[in-house]
C-alpha positions as a Markdown table, in Angstrom:
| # | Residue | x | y | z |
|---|---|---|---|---|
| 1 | Unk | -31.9 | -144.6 | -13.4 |
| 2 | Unk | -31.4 | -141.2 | -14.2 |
| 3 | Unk | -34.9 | -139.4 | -16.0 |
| 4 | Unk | -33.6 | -136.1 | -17.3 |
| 5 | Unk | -37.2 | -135.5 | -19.4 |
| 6 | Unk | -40.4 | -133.8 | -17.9 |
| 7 | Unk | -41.9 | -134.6 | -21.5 |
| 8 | Unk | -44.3 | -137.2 | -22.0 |
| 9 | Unk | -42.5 | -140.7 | -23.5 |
| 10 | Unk | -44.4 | -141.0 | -27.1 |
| 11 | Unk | -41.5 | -143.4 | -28.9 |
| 12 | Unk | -39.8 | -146.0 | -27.6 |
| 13 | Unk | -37.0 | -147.8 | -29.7 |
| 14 | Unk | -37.4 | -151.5 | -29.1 |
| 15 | Unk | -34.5 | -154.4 | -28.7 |
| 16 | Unk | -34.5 | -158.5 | -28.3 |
| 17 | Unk | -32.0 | -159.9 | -27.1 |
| 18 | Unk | -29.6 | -156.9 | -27.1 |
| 19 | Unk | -30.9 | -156.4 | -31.0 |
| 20 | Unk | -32.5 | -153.5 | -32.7 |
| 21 | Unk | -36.1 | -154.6 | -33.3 |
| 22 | Unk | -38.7 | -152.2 | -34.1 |
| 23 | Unk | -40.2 | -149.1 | -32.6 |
| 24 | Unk | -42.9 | -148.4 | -30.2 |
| 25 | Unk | -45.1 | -144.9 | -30.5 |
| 26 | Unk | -48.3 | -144.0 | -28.8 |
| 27 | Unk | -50.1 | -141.3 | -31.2 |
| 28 | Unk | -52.6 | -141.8 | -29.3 |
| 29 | Unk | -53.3 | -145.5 | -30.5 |
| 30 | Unk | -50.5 | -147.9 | -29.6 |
| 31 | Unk | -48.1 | -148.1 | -32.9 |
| 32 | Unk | -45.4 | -150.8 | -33.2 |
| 33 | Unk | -43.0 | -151.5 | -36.5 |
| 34 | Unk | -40.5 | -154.2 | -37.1 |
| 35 | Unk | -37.2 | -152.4 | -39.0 |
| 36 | Unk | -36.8 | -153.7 | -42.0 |
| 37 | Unk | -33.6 | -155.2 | -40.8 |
| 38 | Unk | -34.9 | -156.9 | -37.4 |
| 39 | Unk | -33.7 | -160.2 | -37.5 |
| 40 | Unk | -35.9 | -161.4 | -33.8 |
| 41 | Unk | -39.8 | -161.1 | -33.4 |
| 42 | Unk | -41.1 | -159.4 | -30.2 |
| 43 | Unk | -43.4 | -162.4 | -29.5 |
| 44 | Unk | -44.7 | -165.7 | -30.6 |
| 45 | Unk | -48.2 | -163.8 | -32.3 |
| 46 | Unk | -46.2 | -160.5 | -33.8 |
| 47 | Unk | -44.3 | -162.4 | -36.5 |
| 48 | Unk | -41.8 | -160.1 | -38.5 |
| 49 | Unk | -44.0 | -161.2 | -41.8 |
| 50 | Unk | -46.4 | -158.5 | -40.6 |
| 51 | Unk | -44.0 | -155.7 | -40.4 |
| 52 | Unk | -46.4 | -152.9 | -38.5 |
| 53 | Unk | -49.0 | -153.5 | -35.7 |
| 54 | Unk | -51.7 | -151.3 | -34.5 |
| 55 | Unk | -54.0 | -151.3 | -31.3 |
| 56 | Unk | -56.0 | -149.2 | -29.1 |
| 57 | Unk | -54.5 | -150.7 | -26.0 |
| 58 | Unk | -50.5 | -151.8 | -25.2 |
| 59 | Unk | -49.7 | -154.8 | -26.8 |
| 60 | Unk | -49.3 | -157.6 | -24.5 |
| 61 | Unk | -46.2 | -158.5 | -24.7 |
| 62 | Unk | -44.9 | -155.6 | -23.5 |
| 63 | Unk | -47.4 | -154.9 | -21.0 |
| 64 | Unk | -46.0 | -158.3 | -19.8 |
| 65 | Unk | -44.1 | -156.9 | -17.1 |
| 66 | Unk | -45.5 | -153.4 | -15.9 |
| 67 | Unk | -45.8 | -153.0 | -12.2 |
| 68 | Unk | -49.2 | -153.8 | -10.5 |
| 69 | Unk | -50.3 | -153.3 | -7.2 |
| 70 | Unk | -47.2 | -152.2 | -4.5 |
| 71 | Unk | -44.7 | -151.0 | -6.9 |
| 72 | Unk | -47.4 | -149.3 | -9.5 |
| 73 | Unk | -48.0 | -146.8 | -6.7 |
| 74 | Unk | -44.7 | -146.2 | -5.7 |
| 75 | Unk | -43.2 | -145.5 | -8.7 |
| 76 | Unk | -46.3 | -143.5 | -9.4 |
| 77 | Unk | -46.0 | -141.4 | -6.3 |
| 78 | Unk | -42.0 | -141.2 | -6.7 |
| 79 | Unk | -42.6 | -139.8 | -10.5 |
| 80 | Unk | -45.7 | -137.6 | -10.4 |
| 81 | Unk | -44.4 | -134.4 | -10.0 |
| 82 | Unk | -41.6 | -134.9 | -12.9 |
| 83 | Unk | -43.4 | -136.7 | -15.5 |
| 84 | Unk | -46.3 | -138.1 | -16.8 |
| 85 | Unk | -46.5 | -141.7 | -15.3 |
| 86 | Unk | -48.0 | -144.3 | -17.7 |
| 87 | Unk | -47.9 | -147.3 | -19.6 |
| 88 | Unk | -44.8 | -145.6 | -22.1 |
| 89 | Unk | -43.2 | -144.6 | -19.0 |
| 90 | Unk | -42.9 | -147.6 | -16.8 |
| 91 | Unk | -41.5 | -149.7 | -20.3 |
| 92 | Unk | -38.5 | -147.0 | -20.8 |
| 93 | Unk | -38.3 | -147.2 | -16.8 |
| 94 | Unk | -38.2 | -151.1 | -17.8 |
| 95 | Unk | -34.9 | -150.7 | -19.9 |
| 96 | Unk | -33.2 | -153.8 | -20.1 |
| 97 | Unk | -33.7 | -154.9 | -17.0 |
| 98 | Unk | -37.2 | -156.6 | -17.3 |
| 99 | Unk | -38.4 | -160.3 | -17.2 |
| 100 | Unk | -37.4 | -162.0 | -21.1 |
| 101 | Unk | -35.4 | -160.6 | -23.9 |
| 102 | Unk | -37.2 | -157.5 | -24.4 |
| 103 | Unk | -35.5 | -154.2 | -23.8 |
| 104 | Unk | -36.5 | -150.3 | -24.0 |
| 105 | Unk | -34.3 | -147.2 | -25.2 |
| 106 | Unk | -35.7 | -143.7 | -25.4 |
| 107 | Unk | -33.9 | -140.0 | -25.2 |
| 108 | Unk | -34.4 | -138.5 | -21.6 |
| 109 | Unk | -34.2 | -141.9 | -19.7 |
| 110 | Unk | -30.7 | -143.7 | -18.8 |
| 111 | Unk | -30.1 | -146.6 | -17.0 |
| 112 | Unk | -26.8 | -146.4 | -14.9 |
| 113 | Unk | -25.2 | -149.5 | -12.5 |
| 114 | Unk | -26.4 | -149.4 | -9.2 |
| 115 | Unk | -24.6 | -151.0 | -6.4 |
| 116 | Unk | -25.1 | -154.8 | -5.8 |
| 117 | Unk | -26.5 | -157.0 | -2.8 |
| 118 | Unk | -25.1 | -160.0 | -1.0 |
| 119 | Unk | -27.1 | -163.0 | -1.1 |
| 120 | Unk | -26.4 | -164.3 | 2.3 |
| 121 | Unk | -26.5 | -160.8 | 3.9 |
| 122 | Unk | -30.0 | -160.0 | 3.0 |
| 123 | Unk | -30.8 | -163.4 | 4.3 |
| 124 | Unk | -29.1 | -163.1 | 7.7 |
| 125 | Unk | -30.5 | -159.2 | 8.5 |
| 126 | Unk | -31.9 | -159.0 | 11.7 |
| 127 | Unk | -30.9 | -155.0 | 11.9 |
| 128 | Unk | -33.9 | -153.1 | 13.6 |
| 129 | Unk | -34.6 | -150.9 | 10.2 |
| 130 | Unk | -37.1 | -152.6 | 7.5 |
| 131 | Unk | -34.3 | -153.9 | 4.9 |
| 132 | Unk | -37.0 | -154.3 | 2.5 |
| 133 | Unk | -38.4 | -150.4 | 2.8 |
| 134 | Unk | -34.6 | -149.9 | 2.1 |
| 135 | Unk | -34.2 | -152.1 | -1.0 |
| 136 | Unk | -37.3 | -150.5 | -2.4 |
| 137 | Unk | -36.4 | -147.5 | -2.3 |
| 138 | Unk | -32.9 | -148.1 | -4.0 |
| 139 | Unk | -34.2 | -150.1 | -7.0 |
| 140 | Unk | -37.7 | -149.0 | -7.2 |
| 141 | Unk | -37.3 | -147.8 | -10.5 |
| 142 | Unk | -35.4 | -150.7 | -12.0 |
| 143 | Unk | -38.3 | -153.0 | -10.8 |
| 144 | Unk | -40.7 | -153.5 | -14.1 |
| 145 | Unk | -42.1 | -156.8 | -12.5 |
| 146 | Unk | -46.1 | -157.6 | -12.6 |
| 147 | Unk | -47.7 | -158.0 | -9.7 |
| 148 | Unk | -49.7 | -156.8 | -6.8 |
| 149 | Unk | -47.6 | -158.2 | -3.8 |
| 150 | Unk | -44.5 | -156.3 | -2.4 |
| 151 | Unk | -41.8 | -157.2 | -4.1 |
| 152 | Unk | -38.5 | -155.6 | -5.8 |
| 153 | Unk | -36.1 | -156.4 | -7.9 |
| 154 | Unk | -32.2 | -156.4 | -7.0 |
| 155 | Unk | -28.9 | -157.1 | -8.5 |
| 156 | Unk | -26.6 | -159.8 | -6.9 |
| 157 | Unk | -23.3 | -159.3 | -5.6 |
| 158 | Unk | -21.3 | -162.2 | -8.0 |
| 159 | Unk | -18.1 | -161.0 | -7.1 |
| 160 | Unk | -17.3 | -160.4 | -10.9 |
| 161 | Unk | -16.4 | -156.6 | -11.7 |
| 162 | Unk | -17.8 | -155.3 | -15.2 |
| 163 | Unk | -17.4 | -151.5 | -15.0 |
| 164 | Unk | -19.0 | -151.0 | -18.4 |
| 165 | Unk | -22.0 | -152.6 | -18.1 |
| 166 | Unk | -25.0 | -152.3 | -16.7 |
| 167 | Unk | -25.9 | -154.8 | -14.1 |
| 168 | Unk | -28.7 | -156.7 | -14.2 |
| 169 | Unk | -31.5 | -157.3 | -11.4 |
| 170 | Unk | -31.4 | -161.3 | -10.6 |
| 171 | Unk | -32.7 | -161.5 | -7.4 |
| 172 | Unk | -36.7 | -161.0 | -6.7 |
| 173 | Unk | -37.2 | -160.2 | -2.9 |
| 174 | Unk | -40.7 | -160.3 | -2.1 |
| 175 | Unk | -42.2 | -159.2 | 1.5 |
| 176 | Unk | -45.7 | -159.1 | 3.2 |
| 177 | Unk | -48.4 | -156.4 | 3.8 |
| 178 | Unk | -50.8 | -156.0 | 7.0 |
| 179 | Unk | -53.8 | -157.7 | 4.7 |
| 180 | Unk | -51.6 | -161.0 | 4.0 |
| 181 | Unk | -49.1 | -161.0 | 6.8 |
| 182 | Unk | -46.7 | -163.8 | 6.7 |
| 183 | Unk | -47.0 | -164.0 | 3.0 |
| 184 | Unk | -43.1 | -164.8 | 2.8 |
| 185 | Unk | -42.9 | -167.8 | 4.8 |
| 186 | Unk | -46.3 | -168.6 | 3.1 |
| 187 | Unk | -44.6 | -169.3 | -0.1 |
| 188 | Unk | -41.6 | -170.4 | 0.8 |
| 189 | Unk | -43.8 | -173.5 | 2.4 |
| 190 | Unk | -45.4 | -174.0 | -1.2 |
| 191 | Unk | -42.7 | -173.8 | -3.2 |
| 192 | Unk | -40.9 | -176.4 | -0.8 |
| 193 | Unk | -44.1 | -178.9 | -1.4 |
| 194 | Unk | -44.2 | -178.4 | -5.3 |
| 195 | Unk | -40.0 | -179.2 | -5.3 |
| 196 | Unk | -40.9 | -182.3 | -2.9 |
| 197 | Unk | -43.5 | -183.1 | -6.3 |
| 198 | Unk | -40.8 | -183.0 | -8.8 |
| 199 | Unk | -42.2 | -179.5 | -10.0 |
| 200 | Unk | -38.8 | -177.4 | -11.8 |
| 201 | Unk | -39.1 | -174.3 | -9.6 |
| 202 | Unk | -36.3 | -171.7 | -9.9 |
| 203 | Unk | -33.8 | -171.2 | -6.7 |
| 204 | Unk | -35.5 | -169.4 | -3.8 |
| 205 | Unk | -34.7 | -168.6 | 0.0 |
| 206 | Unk | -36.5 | -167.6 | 3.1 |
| 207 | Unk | -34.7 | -164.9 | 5.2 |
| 208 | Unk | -33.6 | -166.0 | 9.1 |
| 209 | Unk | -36.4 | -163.6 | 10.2 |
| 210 | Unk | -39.0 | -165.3 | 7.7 |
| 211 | Unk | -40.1 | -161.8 | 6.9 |
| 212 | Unk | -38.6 | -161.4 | 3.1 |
| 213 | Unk | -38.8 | -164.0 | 0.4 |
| 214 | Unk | -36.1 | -164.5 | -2.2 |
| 215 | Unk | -36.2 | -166.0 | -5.7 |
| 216 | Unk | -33.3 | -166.1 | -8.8 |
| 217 | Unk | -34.5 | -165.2 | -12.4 |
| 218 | Unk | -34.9 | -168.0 | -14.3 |
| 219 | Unk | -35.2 | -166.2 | -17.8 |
| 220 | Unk | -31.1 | -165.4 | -17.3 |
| 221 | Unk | -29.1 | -167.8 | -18.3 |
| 222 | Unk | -25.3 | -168.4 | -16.3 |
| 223 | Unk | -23.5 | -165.8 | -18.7 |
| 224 | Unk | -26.4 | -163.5 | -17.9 |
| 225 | Unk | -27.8 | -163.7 | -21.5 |
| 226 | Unk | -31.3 | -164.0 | -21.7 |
| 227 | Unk | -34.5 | -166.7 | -22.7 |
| 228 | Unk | -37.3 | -165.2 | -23.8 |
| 229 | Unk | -41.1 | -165.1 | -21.7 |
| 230 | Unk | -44.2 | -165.0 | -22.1 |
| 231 | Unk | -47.0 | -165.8 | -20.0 |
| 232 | Unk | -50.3 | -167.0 | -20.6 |
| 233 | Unk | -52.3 | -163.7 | -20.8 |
| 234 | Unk | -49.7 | -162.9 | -23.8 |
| 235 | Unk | -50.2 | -166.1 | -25.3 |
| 236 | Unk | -53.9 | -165.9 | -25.2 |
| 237 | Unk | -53.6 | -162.1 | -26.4 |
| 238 | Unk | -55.1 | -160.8 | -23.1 |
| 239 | Unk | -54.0 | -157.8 | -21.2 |
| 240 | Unk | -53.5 | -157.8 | -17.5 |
| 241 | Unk | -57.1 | -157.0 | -16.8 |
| 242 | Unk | -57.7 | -160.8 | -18.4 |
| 243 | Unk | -55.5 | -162.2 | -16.2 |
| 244 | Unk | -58.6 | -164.3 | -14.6 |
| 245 | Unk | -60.6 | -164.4 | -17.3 |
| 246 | Unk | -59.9 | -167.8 | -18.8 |
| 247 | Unk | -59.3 | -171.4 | -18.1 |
| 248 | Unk | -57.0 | -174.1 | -17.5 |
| 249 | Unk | -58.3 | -176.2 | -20.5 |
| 250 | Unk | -57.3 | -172.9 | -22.8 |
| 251 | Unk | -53.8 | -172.6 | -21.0 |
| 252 | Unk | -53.4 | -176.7 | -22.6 |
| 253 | Unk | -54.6 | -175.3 | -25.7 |
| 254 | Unk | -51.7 | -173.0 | -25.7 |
| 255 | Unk | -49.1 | -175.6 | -24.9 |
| 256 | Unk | -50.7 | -177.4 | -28.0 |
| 257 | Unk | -50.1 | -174.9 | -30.1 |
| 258 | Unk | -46.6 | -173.6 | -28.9 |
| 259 | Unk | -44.7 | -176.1 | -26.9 |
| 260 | Unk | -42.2 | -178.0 | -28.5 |
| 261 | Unk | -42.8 | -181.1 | -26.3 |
| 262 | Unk | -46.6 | -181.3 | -25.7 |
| 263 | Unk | -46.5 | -184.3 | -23.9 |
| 264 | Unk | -44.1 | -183.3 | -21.1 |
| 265 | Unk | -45.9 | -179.9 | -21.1 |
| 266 | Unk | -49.1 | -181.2 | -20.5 |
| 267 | Unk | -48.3 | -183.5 | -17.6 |
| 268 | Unk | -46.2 | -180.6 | -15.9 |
| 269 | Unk | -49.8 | -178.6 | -16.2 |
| 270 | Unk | -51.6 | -181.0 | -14.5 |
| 271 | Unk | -48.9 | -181.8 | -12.1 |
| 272 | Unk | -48.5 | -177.7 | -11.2 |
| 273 | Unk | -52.2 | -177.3 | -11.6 |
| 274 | Unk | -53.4 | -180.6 | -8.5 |
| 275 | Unk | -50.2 | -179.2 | -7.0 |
| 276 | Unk | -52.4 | -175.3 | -6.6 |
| 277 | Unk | -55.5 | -177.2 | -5.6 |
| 278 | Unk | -53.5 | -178.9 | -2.8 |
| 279 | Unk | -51.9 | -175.9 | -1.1 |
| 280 | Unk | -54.6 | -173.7 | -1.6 |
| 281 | Unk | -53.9 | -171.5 | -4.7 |
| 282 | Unk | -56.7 | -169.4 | -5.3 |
| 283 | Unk | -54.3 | -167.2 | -7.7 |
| 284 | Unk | -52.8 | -169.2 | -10.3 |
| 285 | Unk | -54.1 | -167.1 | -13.4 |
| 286 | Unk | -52.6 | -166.5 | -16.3 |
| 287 | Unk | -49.8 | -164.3 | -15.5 |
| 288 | Unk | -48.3 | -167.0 | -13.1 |
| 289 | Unk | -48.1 | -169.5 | -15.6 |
| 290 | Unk | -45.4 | -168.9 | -19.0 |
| 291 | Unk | -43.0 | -170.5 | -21.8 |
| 292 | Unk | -39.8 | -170.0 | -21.9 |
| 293 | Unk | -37.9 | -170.3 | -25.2 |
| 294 | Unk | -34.2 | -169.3 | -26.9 |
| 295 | Unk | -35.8 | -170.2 | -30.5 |
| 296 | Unk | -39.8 | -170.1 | -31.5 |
| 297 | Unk | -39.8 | -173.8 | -32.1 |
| 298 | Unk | -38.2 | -175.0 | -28.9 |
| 299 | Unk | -40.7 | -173.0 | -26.7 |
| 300 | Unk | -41.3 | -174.7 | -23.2 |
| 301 | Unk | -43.9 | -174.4 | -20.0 |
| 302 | Unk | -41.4 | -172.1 | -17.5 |
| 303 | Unk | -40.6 | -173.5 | -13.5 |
| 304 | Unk | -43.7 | -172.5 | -11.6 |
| 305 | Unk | -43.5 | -169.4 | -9.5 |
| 306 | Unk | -45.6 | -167.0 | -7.4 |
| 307 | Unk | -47.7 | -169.8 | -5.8 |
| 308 | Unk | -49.0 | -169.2 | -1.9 |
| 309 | Unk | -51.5 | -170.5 | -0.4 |
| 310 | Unk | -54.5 | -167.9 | -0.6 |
| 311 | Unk | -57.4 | -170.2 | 1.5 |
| 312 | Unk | -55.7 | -169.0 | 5.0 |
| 313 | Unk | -56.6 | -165.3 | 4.1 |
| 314 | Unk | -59.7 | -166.0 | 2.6 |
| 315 | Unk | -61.5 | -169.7 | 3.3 |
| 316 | Unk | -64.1 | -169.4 | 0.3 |
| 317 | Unk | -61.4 | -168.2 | -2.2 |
| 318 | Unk | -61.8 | -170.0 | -5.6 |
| 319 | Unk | -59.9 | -171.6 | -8.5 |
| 320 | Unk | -58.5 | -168.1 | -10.4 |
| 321 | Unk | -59.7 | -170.0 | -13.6 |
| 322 | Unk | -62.3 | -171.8 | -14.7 |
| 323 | Unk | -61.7 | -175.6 | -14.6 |
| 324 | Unk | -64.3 | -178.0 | -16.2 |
| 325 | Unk | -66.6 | -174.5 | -16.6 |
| 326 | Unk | -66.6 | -174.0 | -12.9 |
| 327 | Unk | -64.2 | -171.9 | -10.7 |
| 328 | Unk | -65.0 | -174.0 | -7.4 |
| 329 | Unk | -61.5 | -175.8 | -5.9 |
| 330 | Unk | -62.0 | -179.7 | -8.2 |
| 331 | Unk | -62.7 | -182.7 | -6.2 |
| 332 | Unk | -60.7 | -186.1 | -7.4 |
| 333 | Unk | -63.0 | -186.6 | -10.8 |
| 334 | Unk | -62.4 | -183.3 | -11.9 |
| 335 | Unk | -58.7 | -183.2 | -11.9 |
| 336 | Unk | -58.8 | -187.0 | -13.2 |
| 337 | Unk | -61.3 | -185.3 | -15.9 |
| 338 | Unk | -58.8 | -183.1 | -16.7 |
| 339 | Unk | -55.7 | -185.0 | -16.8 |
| 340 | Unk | -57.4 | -187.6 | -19.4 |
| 341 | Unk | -58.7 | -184.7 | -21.4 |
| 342 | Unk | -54.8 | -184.0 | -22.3 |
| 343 | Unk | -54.1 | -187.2 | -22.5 |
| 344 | Unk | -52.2 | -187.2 | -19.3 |
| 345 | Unk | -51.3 | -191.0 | -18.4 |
| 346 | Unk | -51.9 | -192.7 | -14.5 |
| 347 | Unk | -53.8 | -189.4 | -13.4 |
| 348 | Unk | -54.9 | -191.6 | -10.7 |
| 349 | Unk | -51.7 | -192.4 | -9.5 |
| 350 | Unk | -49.8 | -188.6 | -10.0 |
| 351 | Unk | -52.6 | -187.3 | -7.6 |
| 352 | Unk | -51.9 | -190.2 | -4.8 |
| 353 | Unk | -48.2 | -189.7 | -5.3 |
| 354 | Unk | -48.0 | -186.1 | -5.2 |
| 355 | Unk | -50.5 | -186.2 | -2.1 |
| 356 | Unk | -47.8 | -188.9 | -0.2 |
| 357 | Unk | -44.9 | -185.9 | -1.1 |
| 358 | Unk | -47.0 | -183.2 | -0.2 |
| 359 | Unk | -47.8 | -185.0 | 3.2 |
| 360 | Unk | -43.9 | -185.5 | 4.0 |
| 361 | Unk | -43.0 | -182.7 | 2.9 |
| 362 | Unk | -45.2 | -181.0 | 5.8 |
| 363 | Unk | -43.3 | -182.6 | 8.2 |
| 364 | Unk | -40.4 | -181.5 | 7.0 |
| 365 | Unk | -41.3 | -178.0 | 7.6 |
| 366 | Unk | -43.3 | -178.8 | 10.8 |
| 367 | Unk | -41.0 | -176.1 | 12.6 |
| 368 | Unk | -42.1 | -173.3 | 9.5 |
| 369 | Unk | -45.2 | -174.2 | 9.4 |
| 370 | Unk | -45.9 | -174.1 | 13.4 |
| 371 | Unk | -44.6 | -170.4 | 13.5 |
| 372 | Unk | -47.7 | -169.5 | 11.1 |
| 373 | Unk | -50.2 | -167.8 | 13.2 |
| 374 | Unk | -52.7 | -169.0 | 10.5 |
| 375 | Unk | -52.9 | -172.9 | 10.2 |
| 376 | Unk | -51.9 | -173.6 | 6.9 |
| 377 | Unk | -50.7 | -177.4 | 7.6 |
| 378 | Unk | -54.7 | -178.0 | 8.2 |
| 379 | Unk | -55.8 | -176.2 | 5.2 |
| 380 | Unk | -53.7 | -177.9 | 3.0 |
| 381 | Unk | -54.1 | -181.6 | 4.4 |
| 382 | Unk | -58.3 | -180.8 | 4.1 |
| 383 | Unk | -57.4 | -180.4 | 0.5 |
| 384 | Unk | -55.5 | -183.3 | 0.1 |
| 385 | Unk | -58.2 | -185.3 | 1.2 |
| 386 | Unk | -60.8 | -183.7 | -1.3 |
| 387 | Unk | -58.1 | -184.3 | -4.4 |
| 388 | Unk | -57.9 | -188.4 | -3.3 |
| 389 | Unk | -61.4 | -189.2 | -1.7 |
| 390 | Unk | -62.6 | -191.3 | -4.6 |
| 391 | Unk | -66.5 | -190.2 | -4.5 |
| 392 | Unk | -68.7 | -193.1 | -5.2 |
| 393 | Unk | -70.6 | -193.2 | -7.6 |
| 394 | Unk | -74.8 | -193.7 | -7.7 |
| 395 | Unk | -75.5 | -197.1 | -9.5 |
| 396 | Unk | -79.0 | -198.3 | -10.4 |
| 397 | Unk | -81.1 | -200.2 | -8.1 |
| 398 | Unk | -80.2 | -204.2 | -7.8 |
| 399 | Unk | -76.1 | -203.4 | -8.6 |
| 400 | Unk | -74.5 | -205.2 | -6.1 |
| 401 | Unk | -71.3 | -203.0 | -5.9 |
| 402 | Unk | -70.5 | -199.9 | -6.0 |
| 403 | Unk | -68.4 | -198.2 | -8.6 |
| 404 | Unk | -65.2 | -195.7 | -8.1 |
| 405 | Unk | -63.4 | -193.1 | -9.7 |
């Protein structure tokens, strides 16, 4: 990324899918316009019909994927002294590079190849230096990618040589930090359990030392053109702030509204949803969940992603939405609640089949999950047994039996 501009970014020319779209100024509201020739909207709630959209804060959509957290700061304190670093910047910084279709052009900012990474090797270092420190600092500023956790985005070596164009990022490499150590192996455990579920995740690795966890884009397609994303704070026109303001009944709303295949949506919900409450997912808001689409009315709920178990760092964490109007991890009825509320068939039996999985699965990974310092096999078996333990229920004085859930 070469930045040859110490001028603030004010217009940004906007693309989908590699096409010319509209244009993006801050003056000093936000300021976005379709050309009159643009042929793909920006998102599913900025039709082209409306050809110009105003607001006081960035639109969501393209607030989508603007660093949080560990890469927010470094790109801040890599930048500061060159240019001002804000919201315009980190989207031109974005280019084309970014999660979706979406893509940013402006005068002063270039994007230029960078050299690729082997798969296998970043998953086989055991060198004494911090391979992570090192891929962060060679593609911090091609990493546009939300969230607060380490992570960095890096282009594969696919032994195919395009000298012309740019290469895209497709791996995500995520590490730890000294306030949730082990976070790595952490998710690889939980994305092992939901695949053991029948839950679509996208590919994903743990390195040999368990210290780095690696995922593949699943908004690129094999050719390396793109679907486009957008998660649930877009959807519900949130910004990032939102993010746990909401609720799982208004993420099903969504799917109502959007998904071309409510049914299958809405049982993958509930199955990704009991799956959080099992491993101890106190962060599944509404930046971890999206739909995926190539067309507006074949638009689909997305692999699950970003899902750890957040109970081992914090035992009286909470649902990150509201469930049944409270945020307290459900017990059985509540998930059942939910299920039949989207008309979600054999509840019931998903939750006792997805606790049998889960349960297997764990001793399958007895060797990662013994390495652990923190025990996270006992966290997520005592919240197994609180999504099955059928509560009984009171009955009236004279009943002779007792009724279950």
């Amino acid at each position: 990324m070469k930045i040859n501009t110490d001028q603030r970014i004010r217009r940004i020319d906007i693309k989908v899918a590699g096409e010319v779209s509209g244009l993006l100024e801050k003056n000093p509201q936000f300021d976005f316009s379709y050309h009159s020739d643009a042929k793909l909207s920006v998102a599913a709630a900025m039709p082209l019909e409306k050809r110009a959209y105003q607001s006081g804060a960035l639109f969501p959509i393209f607030e989508m994927n603007i660093p949080e957290g560990f890469i927010r700061y470094r790109i801040t304190e890599r930048l500061r002294k060159q240019i001002q670093v804000d919201e315009m910047l980190f989207l031109a910084l974005q280019g084309n590079s970014g999660i979706g279709c979406i893509s940013y052009e402006t005068q002063g900012i270039d994007q230029e190849n960078v050299s690729t990474e082997n798969l296998a090797e970043i998953l086989a270092w055991q060198g004494s230096n911090d391979l992570f420190e090192e891929l962060v600092n060679k593609y911090l500023l091609q990493s546009s990618i939300s969230g607060v956790q380490p992570k960095v985005m890096v282009p594969e070596t696919t032994g195919v040589t395009e000298k012309s164009a740019f290469i895209l990022p497709t791996l995500i490499v995520k590490s730890g930090d000294d306030e949730f150590p082990q976070l790595a192996i952490n998710e690889y455990i939980c994305m092992r359990l939901a695949k053991s579920c029948q839950i679509d995740t996208p590919e994903f690795w743990l390195s040999d030392n368990q210290q780095l966890f690696v995922m593949r884009r699943f908004d690129l397609k094999g050719d390396g053109s793109c679907r486009a994303m957008e998660d649930m704070a877009v959807l519900q026109g949130k910004s990032t702030n939102d993010k746990y303001r909401s609720s799982y009944e208004s993420m099903s709303k969504v799917l109502s509204v959007y998904s071309s295949n409510i049914k299958d949506d809405h049982k993958t919900l509930f199955k990704m949803l009991v799956h959080s409450c099992m491993v101890g997912n106190g962060d599944a808001h509404l930046k971890n969940y999206a739909m995926l689409y190539d067309k507006l009315d074949d638009m689909r709920l997305s692999p699950l992603y970003d899902v750890v178990n957040t109970q081992i760092y914090n035992p009286a964490d909470t649902l990150a939405l509201g469930l049944g109007k409270s945020k307290e991890f459900p017990d059985r009825k509540r998930l059942i609640d939910f299920g039949k509320s989207i008309s979600v068939k054999n509840c019931e039996d998903i939750i006792d089949e997805m606790a049998d999985q889960i349960r297997d699965e764990l001793e399958e990974l007895k060797d990662y999950t013994e390495e652990m310092t923190l025990d996270i096999k006992s966290t997520i078996l005592n919240n197994i047994h609180r999504s099955t333990t059928r509560t009984a229920i009171k009955t009236r004085a004279g009943r002779q039996y007792t009724k279950h859930i």
